[in-house]
N, C-alpha and C positions, 0 to 999 in steps of 0.2 A: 403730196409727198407724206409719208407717214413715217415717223421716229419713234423707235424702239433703244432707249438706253440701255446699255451693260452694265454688266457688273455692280455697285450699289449706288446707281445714279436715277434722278429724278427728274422727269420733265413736266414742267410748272406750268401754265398760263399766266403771266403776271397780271394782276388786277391795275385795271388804267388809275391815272393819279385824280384828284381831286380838279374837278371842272370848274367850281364854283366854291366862292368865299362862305362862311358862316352867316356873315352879312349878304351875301348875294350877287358881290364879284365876281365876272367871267377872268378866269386866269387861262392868259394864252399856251398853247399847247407847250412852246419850248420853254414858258417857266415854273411849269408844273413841274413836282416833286413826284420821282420815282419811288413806288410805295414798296415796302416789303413784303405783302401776301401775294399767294396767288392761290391757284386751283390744281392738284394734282391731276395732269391727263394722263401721262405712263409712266411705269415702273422697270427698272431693271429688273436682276433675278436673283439677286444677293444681300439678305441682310437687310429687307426693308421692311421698314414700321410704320410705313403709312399706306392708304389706299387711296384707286384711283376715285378721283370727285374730289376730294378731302380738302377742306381748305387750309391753308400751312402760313405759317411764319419762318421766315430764312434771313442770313444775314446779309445785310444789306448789298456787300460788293462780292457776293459768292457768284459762283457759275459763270459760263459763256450766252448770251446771248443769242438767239437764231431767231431766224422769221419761219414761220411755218402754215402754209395756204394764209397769207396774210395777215397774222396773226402772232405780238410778242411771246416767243417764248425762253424760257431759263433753265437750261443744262445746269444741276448740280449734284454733286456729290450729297448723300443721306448724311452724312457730319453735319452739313451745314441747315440743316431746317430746324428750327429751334421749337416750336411748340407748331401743335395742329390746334383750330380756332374751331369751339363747337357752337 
């Protein structure tokens, strides 16, 4: 299934949380912490200022949620991405 956003919205890849402690703890999957970056994969066609690949800061409780060919992804509005990560 492939997702094409409208209008000035963004579809992210979000980046999986932290697996492992600093120490070297395995942290189980449901107490990992949902991280803010991810990967731009598409673009709407209005008003955007990032490209696809690009890797992005957004705010934390922005967008809808979808799964896509099994795979988290994040519907957002280009308001909400705060800084691209070089």
């Amino acid at each position: 299934m492939a997702v094409k956003p409208i209008g000035s919205r963004v579809l992210i890849e979000v980046k999986a949380g932290e697996e492992k402690t600093s120490s070297g703890l395995y942290i189980p999957t449901a107490a990992q912490e949902k991280t803010n970056t991810g990967t731009v994969v598409a673009i709407g066609d209005k008003d955007i200022t990032v490209t696809i690949g690009q890797t992005v800061v957004f705010d934390k409780y922005a967008g809808t949620q979808i799964e896509v060919e099994g795979k988290e992804m994040l519907l957002l509005d280009m308001e909400n991405i705060l800084a691209v990560v070089q």
